[in-house]
C-alpha positions in Angstrom: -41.2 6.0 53.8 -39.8 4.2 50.7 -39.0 6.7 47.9 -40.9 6.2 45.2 -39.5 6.6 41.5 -41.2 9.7 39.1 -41.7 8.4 36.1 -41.8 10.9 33.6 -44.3 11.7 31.1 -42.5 11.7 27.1 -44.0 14.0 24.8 -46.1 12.0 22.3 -44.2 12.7 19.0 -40.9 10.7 21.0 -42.9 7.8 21.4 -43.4 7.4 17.8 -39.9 8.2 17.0 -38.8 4.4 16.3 -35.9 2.9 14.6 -38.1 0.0 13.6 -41.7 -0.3 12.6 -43.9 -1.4 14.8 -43.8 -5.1 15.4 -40.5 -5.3 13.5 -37.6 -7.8 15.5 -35.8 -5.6 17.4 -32.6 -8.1 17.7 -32.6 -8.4 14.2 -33.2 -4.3 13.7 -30.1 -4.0 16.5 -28.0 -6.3 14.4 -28.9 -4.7 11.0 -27.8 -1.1 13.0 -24.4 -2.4 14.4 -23.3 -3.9 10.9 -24.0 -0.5 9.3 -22.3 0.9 12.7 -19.0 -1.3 11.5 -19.1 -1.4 8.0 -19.1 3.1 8.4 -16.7 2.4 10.5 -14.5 0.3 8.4 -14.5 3.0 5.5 -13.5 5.7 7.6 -10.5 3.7 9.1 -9.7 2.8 4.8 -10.2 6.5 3.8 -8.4 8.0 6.9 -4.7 5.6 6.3 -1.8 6.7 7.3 1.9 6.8 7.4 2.9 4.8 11.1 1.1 1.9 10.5 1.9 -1.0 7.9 2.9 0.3 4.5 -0.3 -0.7 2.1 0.0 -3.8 0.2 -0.8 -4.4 -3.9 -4.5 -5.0 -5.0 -5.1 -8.2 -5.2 -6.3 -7.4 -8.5 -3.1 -6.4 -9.8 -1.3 -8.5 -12.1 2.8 -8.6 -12.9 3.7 -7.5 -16.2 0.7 -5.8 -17.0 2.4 -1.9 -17.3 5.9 -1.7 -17.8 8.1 1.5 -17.2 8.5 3.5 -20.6 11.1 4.9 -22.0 15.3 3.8 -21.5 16.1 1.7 -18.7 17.5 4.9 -16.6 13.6 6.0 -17.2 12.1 3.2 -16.1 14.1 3.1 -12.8 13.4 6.8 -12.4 9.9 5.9 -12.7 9.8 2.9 -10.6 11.3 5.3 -7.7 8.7 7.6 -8.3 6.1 5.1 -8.1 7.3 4.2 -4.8 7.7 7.4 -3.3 4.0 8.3 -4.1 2.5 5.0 -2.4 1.4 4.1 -5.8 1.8 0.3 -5.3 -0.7 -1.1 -8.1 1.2 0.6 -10.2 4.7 -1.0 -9.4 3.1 -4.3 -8.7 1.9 -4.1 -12.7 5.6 -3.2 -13.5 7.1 -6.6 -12.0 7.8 -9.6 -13.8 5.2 -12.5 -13.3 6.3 -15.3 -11.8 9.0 -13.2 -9.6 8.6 -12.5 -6.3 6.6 -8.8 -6.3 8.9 -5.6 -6.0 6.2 -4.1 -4.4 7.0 -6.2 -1.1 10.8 -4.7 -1.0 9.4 -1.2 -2.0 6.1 -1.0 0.6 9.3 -2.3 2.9 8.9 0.7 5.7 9.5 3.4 3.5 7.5 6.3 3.8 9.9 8.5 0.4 11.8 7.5 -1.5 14.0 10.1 -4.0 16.6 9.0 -6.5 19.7 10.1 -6.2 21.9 8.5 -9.2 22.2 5.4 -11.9 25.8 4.7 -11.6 25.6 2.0 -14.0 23.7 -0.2 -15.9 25.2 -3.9 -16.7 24.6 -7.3 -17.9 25.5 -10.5 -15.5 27.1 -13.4 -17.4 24.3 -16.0 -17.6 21.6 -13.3 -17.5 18.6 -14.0 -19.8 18.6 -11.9 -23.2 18.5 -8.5 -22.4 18.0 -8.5 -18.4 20.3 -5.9 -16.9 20.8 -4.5 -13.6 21.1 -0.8 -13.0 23.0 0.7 -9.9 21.0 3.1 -8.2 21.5 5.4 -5.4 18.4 6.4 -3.3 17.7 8.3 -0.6 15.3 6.4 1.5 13.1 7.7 4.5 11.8 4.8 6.8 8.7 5.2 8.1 8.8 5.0 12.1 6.7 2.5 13.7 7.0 2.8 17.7 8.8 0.4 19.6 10.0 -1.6 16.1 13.5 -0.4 14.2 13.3 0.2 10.6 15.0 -2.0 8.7 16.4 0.7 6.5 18.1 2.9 9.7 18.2 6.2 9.4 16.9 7.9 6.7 20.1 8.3 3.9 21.7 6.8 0.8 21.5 3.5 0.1 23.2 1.8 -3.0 20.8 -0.9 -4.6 20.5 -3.0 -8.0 17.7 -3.5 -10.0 17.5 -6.3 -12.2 15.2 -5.1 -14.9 14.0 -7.3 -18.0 12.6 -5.9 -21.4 8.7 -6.6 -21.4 7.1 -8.0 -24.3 4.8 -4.5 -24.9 8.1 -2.6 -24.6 9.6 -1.3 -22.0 11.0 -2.0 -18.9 9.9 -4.6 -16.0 11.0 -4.7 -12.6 12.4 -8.6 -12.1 13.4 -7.7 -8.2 15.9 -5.4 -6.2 18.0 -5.4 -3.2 21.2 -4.2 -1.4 23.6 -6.5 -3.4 24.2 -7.5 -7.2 
């Protein structure tokens, strides 16, 4: 004898449960559901971030020059460390110098904190433009860890770097660029 499959009797309120009218496409209903499906999905994954993946990147929407550090220079770079420390990349993306290469691609570098330590000095390079000067900093600088891939900062510590800074227009300072040698 060949088994014969039950088929089983729904309640008649499930049949009418539908996730498309009556009639409606259903490939096109299935589509509509799997877009919502990934663009939820999406959001989530932007909301949820995270510190051992890639270090965010400026808004595109950010433009150089458009909010520079008050206060003395030794301000500014206090500021500018800050900025960093709390992921706050807009903001030091607005505090670079147009035209320059963005700060914010040295300072989003792998580093999950940042804390500064010291300005040793500040000085002015011979054949600097009016008023650009570099200030000496020491900051203590956490890599983030990224499995498999060495940080390009080592272990977290001390690390001596230069900011060259240039008055901005508005007043106040602008990050020109910065790096492990004058």
């Amino acid at each position: 004898m060949t088994p014969r499959r039950a088929r089983r009797s729904l309640p008649s309120h499930l049949y009418r449960a539908r996730l498309a009218p009556p009639g409606a496409d259903w490939p096109a209903a299935l589509l509509a559901l799997l877009l919502a499906l990934v663009v939820a999905v999406g959001a989530g994954a932007a909301a949820c971030g995270g510190s051992s993946g890639p270090s965010p990147s400026p808004s595109p929407t950010t433009t150089a020059g458009t909010a520079a550090l008050a206060g003395s220079l030794r301000q500014a770079a206090a500021e500018y460390w800050r900025l960093v420390d709390a992921g706050d990349y807009a903001a030091v993306a607005a505090a670079g110098v147009p035209g320059e290469p963005p700060s914010t691609t040295a300072a989003s570098s792998r580093i999950a904190h940042a804390r500064l330590r010291g300005i040793d000095q500040v000085m002015r390079q011979k054949d600097a433009p009016a008023g650009e000067r570099i200030a000496q900093v020491r900051v203590y600088i956490e890599p983030t860890s990224v499995s498999g891939q060495p940080s390009p900062w080592g272990d977290p510590g001390e690390h001596t770097l230069f900011m060259y800074m240039e008055p901005a227009a508005q007043g106040g300072w602008l990050v020109k660029s910065w790096g492990t040698g004058p």
